[in-house]
N, C-alpha and C positions, 0 to 999 in steps of 0.2 A: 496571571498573564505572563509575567517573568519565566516563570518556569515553564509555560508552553514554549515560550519564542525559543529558551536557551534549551530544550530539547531539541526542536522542530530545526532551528539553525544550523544546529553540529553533524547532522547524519543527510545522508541523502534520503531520498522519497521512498525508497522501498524499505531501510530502516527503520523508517520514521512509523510507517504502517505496522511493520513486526513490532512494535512499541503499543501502538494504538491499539490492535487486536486484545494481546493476554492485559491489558488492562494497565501496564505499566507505570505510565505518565500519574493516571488518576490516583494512585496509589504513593506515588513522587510529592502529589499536590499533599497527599493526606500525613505524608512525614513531616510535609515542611511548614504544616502551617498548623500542629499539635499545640506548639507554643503558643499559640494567638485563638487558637477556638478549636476545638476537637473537630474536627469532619470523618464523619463516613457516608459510605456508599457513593465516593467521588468520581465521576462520569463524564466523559468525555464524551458530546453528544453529534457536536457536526464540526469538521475543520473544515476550513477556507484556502486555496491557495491565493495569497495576496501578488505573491510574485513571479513570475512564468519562471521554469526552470529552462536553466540553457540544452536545447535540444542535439546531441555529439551524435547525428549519422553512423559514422566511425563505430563508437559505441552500441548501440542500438544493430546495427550488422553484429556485432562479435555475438550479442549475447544471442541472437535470431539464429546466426550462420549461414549457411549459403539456400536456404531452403529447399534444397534437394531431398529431404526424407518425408517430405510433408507430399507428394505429387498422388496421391490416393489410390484405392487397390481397386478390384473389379467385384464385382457385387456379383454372390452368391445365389441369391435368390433372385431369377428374371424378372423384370417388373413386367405388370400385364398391360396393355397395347394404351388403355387410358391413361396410366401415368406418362408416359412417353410422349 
């Protein structure tokens, strides 16, 4: 559990996830606890968010941008009289 918190603590959310995916954490667990009982196939199975992260607007625009390239293109193919 220590070593969840003190990963999960230090990075932000999208980190934390690049972490969880290739397996990382689970593999953290299985170095540190060699000395006390051998573990393999260490697994990390559901995380929890215990505490809401602070939501920065501000943030959230920069990484979006002004949404201007997203405004969609004109279809190729006519749709016929039913889907319309």
């Amino acid at each position: 559990v220590e070593i969840m918190t003190k990963e999960a603590g230090t990075v932000q959310l999208r980190e934390l996830v690049k972490k969880l995916i290739p397996e990382v954490i689970g593999k953290e667990i299985e170095k540190q606890t060699q000395g006390i009982f051998p573990l393999k196939d260490t697994h990390i199975r559901k995380v929890k968010i215990i505490k809401k992260p602070k939501f920065d607007i501000t943030k959230l625009m920069e990484l979006h941008g002004d949404g201007d390239g997203d405004a969609g293109v004109t279809m190729v193919v006519q749709e016929s009289e039913e889907a319309q």
